[in-house]
C-alpha positions in Angstrom: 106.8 81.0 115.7 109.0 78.2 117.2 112.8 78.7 117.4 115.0 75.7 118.0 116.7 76.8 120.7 115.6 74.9 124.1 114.4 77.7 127.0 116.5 77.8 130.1 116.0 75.8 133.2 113.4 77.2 135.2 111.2 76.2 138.1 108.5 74.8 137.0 105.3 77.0 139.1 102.4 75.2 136.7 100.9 71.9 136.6 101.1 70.3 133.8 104.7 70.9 132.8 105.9 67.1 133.3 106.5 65.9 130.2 105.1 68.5 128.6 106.9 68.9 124.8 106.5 72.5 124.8 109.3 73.3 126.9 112.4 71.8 125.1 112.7 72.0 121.4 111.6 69.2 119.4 113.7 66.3 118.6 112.1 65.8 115.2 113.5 66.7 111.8 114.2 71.1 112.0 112.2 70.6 115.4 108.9 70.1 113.4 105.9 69.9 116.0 105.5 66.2 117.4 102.1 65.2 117.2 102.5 62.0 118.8 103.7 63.6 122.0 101.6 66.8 122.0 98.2 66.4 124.0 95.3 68.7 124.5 96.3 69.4 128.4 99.7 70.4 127.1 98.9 73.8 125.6 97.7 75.9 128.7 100.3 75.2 130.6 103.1 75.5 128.2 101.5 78.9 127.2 101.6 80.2 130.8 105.1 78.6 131.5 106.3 80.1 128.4 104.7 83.9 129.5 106.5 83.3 133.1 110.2 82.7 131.4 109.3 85.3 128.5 108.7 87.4 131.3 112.2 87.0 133.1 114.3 87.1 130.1 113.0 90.6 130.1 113.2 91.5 133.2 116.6 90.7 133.1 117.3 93.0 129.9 115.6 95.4 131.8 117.9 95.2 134.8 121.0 95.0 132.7 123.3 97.2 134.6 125.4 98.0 131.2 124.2 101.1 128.8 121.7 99.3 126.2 123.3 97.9 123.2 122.1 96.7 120.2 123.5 93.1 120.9 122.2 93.6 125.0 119.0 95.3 124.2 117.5 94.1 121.0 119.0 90.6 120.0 117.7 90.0 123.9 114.7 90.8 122.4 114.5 88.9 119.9 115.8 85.4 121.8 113.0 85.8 124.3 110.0 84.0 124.4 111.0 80.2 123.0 108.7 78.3 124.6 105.9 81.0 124.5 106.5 80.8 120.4 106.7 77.0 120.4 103.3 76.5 122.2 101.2 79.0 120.2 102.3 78.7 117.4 101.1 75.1 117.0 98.2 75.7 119.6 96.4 79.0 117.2 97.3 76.6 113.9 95.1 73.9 115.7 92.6 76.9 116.6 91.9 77.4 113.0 92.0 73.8 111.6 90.4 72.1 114.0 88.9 74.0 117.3 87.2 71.3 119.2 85.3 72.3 122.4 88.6 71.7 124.4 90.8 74.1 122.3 87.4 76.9 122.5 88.1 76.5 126.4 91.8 76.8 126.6 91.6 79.4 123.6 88.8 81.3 126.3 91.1 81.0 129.0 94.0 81.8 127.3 93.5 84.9 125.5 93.3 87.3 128.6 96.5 86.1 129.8 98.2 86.4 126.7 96.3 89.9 125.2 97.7 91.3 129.2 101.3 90.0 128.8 100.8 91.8 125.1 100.1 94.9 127.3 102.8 94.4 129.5 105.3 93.7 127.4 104.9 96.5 125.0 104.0 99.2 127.5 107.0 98.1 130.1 108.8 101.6 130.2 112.1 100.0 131.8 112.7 98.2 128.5 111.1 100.6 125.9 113.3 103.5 127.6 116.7 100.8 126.6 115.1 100.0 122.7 115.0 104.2 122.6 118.6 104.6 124.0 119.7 101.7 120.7 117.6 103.6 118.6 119.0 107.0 119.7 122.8 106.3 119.9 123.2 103.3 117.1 120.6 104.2 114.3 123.0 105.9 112.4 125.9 103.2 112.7 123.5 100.3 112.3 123.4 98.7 109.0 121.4 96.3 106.9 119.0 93.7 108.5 120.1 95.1 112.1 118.9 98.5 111.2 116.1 97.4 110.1 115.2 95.2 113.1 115.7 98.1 115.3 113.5 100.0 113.6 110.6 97.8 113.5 111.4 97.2 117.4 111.4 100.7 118.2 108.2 101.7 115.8 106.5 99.0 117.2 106.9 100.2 120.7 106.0 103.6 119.3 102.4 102.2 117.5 101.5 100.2 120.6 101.8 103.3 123.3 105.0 102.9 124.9 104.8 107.1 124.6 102.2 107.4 126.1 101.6 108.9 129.8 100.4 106.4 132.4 96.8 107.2 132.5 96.5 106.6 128.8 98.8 103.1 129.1 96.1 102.0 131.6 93.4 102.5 128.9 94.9 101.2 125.9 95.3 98.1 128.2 91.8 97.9 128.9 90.5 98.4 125.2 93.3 96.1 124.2 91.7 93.6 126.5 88.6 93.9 125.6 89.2 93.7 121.9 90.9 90.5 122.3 88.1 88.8 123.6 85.2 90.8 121.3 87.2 88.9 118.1 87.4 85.9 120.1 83.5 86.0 120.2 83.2 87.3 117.0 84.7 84.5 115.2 83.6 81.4 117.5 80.0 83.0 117.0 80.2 83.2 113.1 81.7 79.8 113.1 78.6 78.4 115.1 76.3 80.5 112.7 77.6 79.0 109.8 77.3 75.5 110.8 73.8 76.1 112.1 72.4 78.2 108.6 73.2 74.7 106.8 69.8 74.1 104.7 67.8 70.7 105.4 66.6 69.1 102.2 64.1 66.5 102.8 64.3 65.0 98.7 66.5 64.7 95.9 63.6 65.9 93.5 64.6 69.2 94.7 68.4 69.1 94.1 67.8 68.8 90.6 70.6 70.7 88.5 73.2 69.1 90.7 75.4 66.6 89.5 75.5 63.0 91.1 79.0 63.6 92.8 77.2 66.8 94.3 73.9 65.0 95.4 76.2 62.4 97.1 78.3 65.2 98.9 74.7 66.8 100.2 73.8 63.3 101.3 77.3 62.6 103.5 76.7 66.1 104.6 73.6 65.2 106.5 74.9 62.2 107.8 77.9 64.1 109.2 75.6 67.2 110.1 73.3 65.0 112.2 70.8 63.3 110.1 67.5 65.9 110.3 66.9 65.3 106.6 68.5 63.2 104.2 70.3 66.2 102.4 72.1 69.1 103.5 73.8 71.8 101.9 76.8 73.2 104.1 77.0 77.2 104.5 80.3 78.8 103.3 82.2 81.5 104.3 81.0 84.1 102.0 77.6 85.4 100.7 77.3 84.1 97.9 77.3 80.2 98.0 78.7 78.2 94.5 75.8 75.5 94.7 73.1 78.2 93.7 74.9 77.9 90.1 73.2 75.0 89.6 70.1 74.7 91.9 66.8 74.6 89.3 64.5 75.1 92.1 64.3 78.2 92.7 62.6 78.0 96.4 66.0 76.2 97.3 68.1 78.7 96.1 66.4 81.7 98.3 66.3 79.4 101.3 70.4 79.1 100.4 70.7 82.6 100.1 69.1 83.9 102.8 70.5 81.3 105.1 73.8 82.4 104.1 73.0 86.0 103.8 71.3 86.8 107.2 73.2 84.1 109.6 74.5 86.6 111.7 72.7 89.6 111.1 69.9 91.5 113.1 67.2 89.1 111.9 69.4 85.8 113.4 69.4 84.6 116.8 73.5 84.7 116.5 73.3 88.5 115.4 76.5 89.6 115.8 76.0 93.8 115.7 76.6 94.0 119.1 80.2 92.3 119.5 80.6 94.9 116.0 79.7 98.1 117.1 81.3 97.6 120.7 84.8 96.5 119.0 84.2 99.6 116.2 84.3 102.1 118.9 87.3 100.3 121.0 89.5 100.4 118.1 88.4 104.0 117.3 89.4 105.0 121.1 92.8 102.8 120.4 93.5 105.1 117.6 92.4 108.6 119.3 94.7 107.5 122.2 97.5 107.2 120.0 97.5 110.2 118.5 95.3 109.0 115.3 92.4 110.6 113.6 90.2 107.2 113.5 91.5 104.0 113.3 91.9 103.3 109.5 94.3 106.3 109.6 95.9 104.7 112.6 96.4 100.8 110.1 97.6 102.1 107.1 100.2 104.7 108.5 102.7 101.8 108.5 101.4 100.2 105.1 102.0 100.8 101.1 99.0 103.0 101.2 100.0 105.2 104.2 96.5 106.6 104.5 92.7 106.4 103.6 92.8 109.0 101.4 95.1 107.4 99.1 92.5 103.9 99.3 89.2 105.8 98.4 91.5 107.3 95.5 92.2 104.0 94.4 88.7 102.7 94.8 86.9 105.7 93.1 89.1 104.9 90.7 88.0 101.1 90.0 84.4 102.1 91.4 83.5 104.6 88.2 85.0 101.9 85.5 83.2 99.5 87.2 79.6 100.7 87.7 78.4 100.9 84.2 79.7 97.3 83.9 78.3 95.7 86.6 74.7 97.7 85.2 75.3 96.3 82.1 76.2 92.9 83.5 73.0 92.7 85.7 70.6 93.7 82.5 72.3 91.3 80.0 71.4 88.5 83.2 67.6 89.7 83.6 67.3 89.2 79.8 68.4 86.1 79.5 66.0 85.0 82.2 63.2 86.7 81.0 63.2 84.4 77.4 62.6 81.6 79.7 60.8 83.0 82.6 58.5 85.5 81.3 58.5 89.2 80.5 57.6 90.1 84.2 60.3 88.2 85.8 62.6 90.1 88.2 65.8 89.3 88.8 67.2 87.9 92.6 70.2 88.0 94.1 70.3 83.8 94.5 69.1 83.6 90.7 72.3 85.2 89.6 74.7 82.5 89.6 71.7 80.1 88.3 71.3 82.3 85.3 74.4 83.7 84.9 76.1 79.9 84.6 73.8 79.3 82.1 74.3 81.9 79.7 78.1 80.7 80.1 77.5 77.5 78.8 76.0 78.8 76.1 78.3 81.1 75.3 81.0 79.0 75.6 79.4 75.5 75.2 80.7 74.6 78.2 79.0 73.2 81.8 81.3 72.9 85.2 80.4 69.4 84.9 82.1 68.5 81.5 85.1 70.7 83.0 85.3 69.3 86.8 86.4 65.8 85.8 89.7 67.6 84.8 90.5 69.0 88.5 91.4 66.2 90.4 92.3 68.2 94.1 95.4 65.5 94.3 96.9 66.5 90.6 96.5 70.4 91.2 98.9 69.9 93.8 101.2 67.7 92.9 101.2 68.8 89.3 100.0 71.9 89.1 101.0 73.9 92.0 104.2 72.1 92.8 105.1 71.8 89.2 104.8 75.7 88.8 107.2 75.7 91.7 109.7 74.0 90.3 109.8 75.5 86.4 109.8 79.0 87.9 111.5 78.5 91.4 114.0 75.6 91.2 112.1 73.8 93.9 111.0 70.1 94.1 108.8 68.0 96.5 109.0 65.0 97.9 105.9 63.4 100.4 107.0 62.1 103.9 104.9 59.9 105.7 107.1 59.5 109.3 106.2 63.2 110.4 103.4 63.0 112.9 100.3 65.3 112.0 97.3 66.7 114.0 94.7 65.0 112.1 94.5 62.1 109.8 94.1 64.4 106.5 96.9 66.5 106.8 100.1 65.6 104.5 103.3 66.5 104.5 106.7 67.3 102.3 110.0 68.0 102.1 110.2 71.2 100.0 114.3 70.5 98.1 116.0 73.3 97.2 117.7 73.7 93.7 120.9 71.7 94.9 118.4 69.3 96.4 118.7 70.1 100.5 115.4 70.2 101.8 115.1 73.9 102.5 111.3 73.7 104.3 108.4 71.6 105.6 105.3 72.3 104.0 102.3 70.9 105.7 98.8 70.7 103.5 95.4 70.4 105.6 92.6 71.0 102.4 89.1 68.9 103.6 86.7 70.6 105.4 85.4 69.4 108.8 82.8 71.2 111.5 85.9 71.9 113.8 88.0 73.5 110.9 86.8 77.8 110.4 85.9 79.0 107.2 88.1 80.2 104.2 91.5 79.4 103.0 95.1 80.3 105.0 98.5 80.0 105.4 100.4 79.7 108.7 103.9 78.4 110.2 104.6 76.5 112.6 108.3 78.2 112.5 109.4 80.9 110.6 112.7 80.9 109.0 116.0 82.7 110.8 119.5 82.5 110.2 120.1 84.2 113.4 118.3 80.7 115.1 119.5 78.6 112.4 115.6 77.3 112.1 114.5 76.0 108.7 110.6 77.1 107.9 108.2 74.9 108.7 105.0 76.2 106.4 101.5 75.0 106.3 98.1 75.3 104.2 94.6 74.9 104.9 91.6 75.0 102.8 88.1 73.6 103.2 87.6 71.4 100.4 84.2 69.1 100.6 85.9 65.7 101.4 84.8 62.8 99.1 83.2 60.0 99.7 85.4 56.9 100.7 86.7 55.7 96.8 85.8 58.7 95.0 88.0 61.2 93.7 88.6 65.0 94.8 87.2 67.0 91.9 87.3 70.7 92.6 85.9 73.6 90.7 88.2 76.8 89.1 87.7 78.7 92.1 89.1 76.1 94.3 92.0 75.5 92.1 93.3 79.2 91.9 92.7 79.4 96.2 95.3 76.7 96.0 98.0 78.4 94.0 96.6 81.5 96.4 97.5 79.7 99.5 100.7 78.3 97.7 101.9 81.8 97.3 101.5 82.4 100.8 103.6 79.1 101.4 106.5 80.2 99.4 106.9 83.4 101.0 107.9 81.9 103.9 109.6 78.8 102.5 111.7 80.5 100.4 112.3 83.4 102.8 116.5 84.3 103.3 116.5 86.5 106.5 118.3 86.7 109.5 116.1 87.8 112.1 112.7 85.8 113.1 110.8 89.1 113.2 111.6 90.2 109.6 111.3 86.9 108.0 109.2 85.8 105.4 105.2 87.3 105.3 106.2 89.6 108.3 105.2 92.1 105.8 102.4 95.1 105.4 99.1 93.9 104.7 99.0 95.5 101.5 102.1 93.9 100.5 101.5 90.0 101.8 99.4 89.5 99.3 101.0 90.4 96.5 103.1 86.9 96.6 99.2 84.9 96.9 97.7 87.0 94.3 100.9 86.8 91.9 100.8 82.9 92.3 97.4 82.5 90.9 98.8 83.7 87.3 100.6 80.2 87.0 97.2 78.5 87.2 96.3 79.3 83.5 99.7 79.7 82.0 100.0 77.3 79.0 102.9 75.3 79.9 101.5 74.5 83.8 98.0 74.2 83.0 98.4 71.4 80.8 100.9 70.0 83.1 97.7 69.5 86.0 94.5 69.4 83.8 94.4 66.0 83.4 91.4 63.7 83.4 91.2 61.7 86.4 90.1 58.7 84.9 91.8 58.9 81.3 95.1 61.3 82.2 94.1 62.5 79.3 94.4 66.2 78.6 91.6 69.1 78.4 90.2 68.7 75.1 91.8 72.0 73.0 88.2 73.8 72.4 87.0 72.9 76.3 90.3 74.4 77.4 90.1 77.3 75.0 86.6 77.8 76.3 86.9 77.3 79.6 90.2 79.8 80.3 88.0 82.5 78.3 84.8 81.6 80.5 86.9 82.4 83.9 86.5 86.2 83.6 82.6 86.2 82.3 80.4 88.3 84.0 83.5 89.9 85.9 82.2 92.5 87.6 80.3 90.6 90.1 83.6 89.3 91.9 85.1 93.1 91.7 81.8 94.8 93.1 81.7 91.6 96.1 85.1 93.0 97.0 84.8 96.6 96.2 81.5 96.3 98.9 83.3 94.1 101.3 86.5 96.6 101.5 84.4 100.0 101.4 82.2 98.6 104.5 85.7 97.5 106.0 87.1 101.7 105.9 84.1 102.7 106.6 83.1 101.4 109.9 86.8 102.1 110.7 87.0 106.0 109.4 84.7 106.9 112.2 85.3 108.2 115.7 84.1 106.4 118.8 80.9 109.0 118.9 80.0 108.3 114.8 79.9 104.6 115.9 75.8 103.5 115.1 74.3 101.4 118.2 73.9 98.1 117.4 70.1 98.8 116.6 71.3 101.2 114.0 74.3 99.4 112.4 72.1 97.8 109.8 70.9 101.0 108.5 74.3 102.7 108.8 75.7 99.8 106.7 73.2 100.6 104.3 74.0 104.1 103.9 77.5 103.6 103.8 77.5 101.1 100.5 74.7 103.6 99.3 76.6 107.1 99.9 79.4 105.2 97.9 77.5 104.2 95.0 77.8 100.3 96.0 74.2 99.4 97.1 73.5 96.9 94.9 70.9 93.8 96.3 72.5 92.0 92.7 75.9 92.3 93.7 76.2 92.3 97.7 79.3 92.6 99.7 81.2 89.3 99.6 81.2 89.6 103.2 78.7 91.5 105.3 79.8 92.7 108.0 78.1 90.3 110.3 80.6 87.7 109.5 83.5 89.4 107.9 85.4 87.2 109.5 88.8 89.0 108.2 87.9 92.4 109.8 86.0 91.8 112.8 87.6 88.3 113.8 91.1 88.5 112.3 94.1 91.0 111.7 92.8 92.7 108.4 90.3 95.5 110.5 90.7 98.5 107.8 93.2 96.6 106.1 90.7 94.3 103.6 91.5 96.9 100.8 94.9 94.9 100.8 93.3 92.1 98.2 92.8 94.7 95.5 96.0 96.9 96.1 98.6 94.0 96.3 96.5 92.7 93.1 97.7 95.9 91.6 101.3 94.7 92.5 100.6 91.3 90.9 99.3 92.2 88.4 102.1 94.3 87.7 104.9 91.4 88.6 102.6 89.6 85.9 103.3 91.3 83.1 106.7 91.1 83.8 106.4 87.5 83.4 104.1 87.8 80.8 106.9 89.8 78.5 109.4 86.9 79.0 106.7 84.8 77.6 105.7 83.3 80.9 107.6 80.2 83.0 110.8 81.6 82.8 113.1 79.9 85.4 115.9 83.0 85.1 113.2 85.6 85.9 111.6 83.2 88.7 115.3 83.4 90.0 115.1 87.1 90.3 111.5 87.4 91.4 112.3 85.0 94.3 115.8 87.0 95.2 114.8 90.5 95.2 111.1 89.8 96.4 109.8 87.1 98.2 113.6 85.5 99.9 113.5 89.6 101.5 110.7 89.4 103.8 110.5 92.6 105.7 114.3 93.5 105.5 113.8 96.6 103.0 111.3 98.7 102.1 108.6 97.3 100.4 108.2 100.0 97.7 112.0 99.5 97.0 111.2 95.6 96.6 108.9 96.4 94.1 110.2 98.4 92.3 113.2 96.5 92.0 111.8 94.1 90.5 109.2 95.3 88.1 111.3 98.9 87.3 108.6 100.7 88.0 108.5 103.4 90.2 104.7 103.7 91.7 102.1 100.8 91.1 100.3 101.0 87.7 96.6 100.2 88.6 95.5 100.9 84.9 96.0 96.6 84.0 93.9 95.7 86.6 90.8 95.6 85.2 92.1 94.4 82.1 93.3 91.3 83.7 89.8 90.5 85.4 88.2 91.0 81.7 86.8 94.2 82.7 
C-alpha cells in the first residue's frame, strides 16, 4: 500500500516515467490516488521503476558496512519500496473493479516480473543473513510493535525459503513462478466463464414469478450483454443463483442452474481442471520443499488453527449437528412440493430455492417483494451501516465530491473521528459491470502507519445490479448483510492504530480477518440500527411491526442449506490441499476425486452443493485463501462470540464499541491474535457451541 513519502531521485531507465504520478507522492488530500492524472500507460512502467529503486534500497542495506541493526536492517526494510506500493496498490484495486482488456495485458505482463522480484527479494541471502543477525542479537531487548515487526520479518523469510540450500531456492522460484501465473489464468478464465454462462431468454412469458423491477433488470441486462435475446439473466459468483427463488418455469430454472453449475467444469469449453490440478501439485511441492507435510499444514502453521487436524475437528463437529438437519430440511421441501406437483415429484437442486421461498411466505406471510421496497442500497449505507458506525464506534461520515475516482459510480467520504478529524478515506464501488470480478471485497489504497504518518485510505466493492436510469437501488437481505460484511473489513483498516505499515490494520491471519466482517453483520438486525435504515423508499416510512417481526425470523429458515454450501466449499478447499504432489488426480480424474472427497466426508449432497465448486472457487484457486476458506466459519466462531458480548450489554453500546475497537480491531497484527480475543471477550479458547444457534440451527 502507498506511503506518502516521495522515492529518491533516480535515473529514470523506463519509458514512460515522464509525468508519470506514480513516482512522487500524491499531492491530494493524505496522498489519496489522483484519478485525473493517472492513465492506463502509467502503471507498467511505474511498477518496473518502482521494482528497479525497491531493488537498490536493498542492495544498499545489504551492503551496509555496519553490523545489522534493528533501525539499519529492518526499518530499511520497511521504507523500501514507495513507489512499487503506490503503483500496485491502485493498479490490482483497478484489477478487481474494473479489468478492461488493457489492465488483463499489463496484469499478463506484469505478474512475472513482480512474482520474480517476490523471489528475489525474499530468497536474497545477503539481507536475510542481516534480518537473522537482528533477530539473533536484539530479540530479547526489542519490545512492543518493534518486536513484533521483527518477528514477522524474520518468520516471513523463514516461511518463504530463505533457509533453504540453493538448489531448493531455485525450485521454489520456479513453482512460485508458475503459480503466479496458474491464478492469474484461473481467475481471468472464471471471470470470462461467468459472463459467457449468462442465460438468453427470448420472452417475458417465461420470467414469470419475477417482479417488474427484476424483468426490467433482465431486459438492461441484454442490452448491455449484447442483445442476442431480449432478456438475460447474469451468472453470479456462486452456485446457487438468487433469481431461481422466484422463476415459475421450471425449464428456466435448470437452464440457470446448470449454466451456473457447470461453467467451468469438465463438460465446459472454459474447463478449468487443468490450471487446478497443475497449481494443486505446485503448491504441494512448495510445501514439501519447505519442510511441510502438504500444503494445508504448510497455511495454517501461522494461523488461529495451527493445523488441519484442529479444522476437521471443528468441522466434524458442525458436520454431525448439521446432517440430520439438512435431511430433515430437504424432506420438509420435497413435501411441500409434492401437494402441488404430485406424489411422484422429485426434488432438484434449482427447485430448492423456488420451493423453499414459498413455503417461507407461507410461513411467515411474507414475499421478498413486499420486503424489498424497504432496502433502498443508498439508505443501507448511509443509514444503516454508517449509522451503526457511529452509535457503536464514535465515527461519522461526510460525502466528498472533489476526490477524483476511477469510474463514474464510485463515491467517496471522509470517515471523522470522535473529535471530528477525518481519520480515513473510504471509497464505495457497489454496481456491477462486465469489467468488475465477482463477489464482494475490501481493499486500501494505503494502509495506515504512524511510522509514515499516512492516514488509511479504505475502499469497498460489491456487485449490485445497477438500476435503471430513475429507479431506485432496492437490494435483497443478502445484499444488505455483504454490505455491513464489507463494512467490517473497512473499519479494520480505518480505525487501525499501528505504527508499522506491515502490521497495520487486516494484516492479520486468515482465520482472524474475518472475524471484524462477520462481527459487523450482527448490527444489521439489532433493533435500534435496523429501524434506523429500513425505511420505505417512497413513504420513509418504517417496516410495518409484523413484516419486520416476520421477516428477521424468516432470515435463518431453512438454515442448513447456507452451512452445508460452506461446509462443502471449505472441506473441498483442505482436501485438495491435504495431498502430496503424487495423491494429486490428473485433470481427467479431478471430477471423480472431487466426488469422493465431499462423499468420504459425508457432504455429497446434489440438494445442497458446495457454494463454490472447485472449478471456480475463485477464493482458493484464484485468490489468497488456498486451504485457508475454513476461515469464514472459524472467525464466525469468534463473532459470534464478540456477539454475545454485545448482546449481554443489550446491544449498541457506545462504551463497549470503545473497547471492542481499542483492544481488537485499532491492534492489527501487533499482538497475538489469541491474546486479542481473549481480551476482549474473557474467554480463554473459542466457544463454537453458539454457532449454530445463531444460524437457527
Amino acid at each position: 500500500m502507498a506511503f506518502l513519502t516521495t522515492a529518491c531521485g533516480s535515473k529514470k531507465t523506463d519509458s514512460g516515467l515522464e509525468g508519470n504520478p506514480f513516482l512522487t507522492a500524491s499531492t491530494l488530500e493524505f496522498g489519496a490516488p489522483d484519478f485525473d492524472q493517472i492513465q492506463t500507460q502509467h502503471y507498467l512502467p511505474a511498477m518496473k521503476e518502482g521494482i528497479r529503486l525497491e531493488k537498490e534500497e536493498i542492495d544498499a542495506i545489504v551492503a551496509n558496512s555496519e553490523a545489522p541493526t534493528f533501525e539499519n536492517t529492518i526499518l530499511a526494510l520497511e521504507k523500501a519500496g514507495d513507489v512499487l506500493r503506490r503503483a500496485s496498490s491502485v493498479f490490482f484495486a483497478i484489477a478487481g473493479a474494473d479489468k478492461t482488456s488493457e489492465i488483463r495485458e499489463i496484469e499478463a505482463e506484469v505478474m512475472p516480473i513482480l512474482t520474480e522480484w517476490s523471489n528475489e527479494k525474499s530468497l536474497n541471502e545477503g539481507l536475510f543473513k542481516r534480518i537473522k543477525a537482528v533477530y539473533e542479537n536484539e530479540r530479547a531487548t526489542l519490545t512492543g510493535e518493534d518486536l513484533k515487526l521483527l518477528e514477522e520479518v524474520y518468520d516471513s523469510f523463514v516461511r518463504e525459503g530463505a533457509e533453504l540450500d540453493a538448489d531448493k531456492k531455485a525450485q521454489l522460484k520456479e513453482i512460485n513462478s508458475k503459480l503466479a501465473d496458474l491464478q492469474q489464468q484461473f481467475g481471468n478464465k472464471v471471470t470470462d466463464a461467468t459472463v459467457a454462462a449468462g442465460v438468453w431468454v427470448d420472452t417475458e412469458e417465461e420470467l414469470a414469478g419475477l417482479s417488474q423491477s427484476q424483468i426490467n433488470q433482465c431486459k438492461k441486462d441484454a442490452e448491455s450483454a449484447g442483445g442476442k435475446a431480449p432478456y438475460y439473466i447474469v451468472i453470479t459468483n456462486t452456485t446457487q443463483q438468487s433469481v431461481l427463488a422466484s422463476l415459475e418455469n421450471r425449464a428456466l430454472r435448470e437452464r440457470v442452474y446448470n449454466a451456473s453449475i457447470h461453467r467451468t467444469d469438465e463438460t465446459s469449453e472454459n474447463n478449468t481442471y487443468g490450471i487446478i490440478v497443475e497449481m494443486a501439485k505446485l503448491r504441494a511441492q512448495k510445501a514439501a520443499l519447505l519442510g511441510y507435510p502438504n500444503f494445508a499444514a504448510y497455511t495454517v502453521s501461522n494461523a488461529m488453527a495451527k493445523t488441519p487436524e484442529n479444522i476437521y475437528s471443528f468441522l466434524n463437529g458442525l458436520i454431525v449437528e448439521y446432517l440430520p438437519k439438512s435431511q430433515q430440511e430437504t424432506a420438509e421441501i420435497e413435501a411441500y412440493a409434492r401437494k402441488t406437483q404430485g406424489s411422484d415429484f422429485q426434488l432438484q437442486p434449482y427447485d430448492r430455492f423456488f420451493y423453499s421461498a414459498k413455503m417461507k411466505a407461507e410461513k411467515f406471510n411474507i414475499t421478498d417483494e413486499q420486503v424489498r421496497p424497504y432496502f433502498n442500497m443508498d439508505t443501507v449505507l448511509i443509514k444503516g451501516v454508517f449509522y451503526a458506525a457511529e452509535k457503536v464506534f464514535g465515527l461519522s461520515f461526510s460525502e466528498r465530491t472533489d476526490l477524483p475516482v476511477y469510474h463514474p459510480d464510485v463515491k467517496v467520504y471522509n470517515v471523522h473521528d470522535t473529535d471530528g478529524s477525518i481519520m480515513a478515506l473510504f471509497y464505495v464501488d457497489m454496481f456491477r459491470r462486465p469489467t468488475k470480478q465477482g463477489g464482494a471485497w475490501m481493499g486500501a489504497f494505503q494502509k495506515q502507519s504512524h511510522f509514515f504518518n499516512a492516514k488509511p485510505i479504505i475502499y469497498n466493492v460489491c456487485n449490485v445490479a445497477k438500476p435503471a436510469e430513475g429507479e431506485p437501488c432496492l437490494i435483497n437481505w443478502d445484499e444488505t448483510t455483504t454490505m455491513f460484511h464489507e463494512f467490517g473489513h473497512a473499519l479494520h483498516g480505518i480505525v487501525s492504530d499501528c505504527k508499522y505499515n506491515t502490521l497495520s490494520g487486516t494484516a492479520v491471519a486468515r482465520d482472524f480477518v474475518e472475524l471484524p466482517s462477520q462481527f459487523y453483520e450482527y448490527w444489521a438486525s439489532q433493533p435500534e440500527i435496523f429501524d434506523n435504515y429500513v425505511k420505505h423508499y417512497e413513504t420513509n416510512e418504517p417496516m410495518p411491526a409484523d413484516l419486520k417481526e416476520n421477516m428477521l425470523k424468516s432470515v435463518n429458515y431453512h438454515a442448513a442449506y447456507a452451512l452445508g454450501e460452506n461446509l462443502a466449499s471449505t472441506s473441498s478447499d483442505l482436501g485438495w490441499h491435504m495431498l502430496t504432489a503424487d495423491q494429486v488426480p490428473s485433470a481427467e480424474d479431478a471430477p471423480v476425486f472431487q466426488e469422493n472427497l465431499l462423499r468420504e466426508i459425508g457432504l455429497l449432497n446434489p440438494q445442497i452443493p458446495p457454494r463454490y465448486n472447485p472449478t471456480y472457487f475463485r477464493h482458493v484457486w484464484g485468490g489468497g485463501y488456498a486451504a485457508g476458506y475454513y476461515s469464514y466459519l472459524w472467525s464466525e466462531v469468534l463473532a459470534v462470540n464478540v456477539g454475545d458480548v454485545f448482546t449481554k450489554a443489550g446491544g449498541v453500546n457506545r462504551e463497549l464499541g470503545q473497547a471492542y475497537r481499542e483492544k481488537v480491531i485499532s491492534k492489527g497484527n501487533t499482538l497475538p491474535l489469541e491474546q486479542i480475543f481473549t481480551d476482549f471477550t474473557g474467554l480463554a479458547q473459542p466457544d463454537a457451541k453458539p454457532l449454530l444457534k445463531a444460524r437457527g440451527l
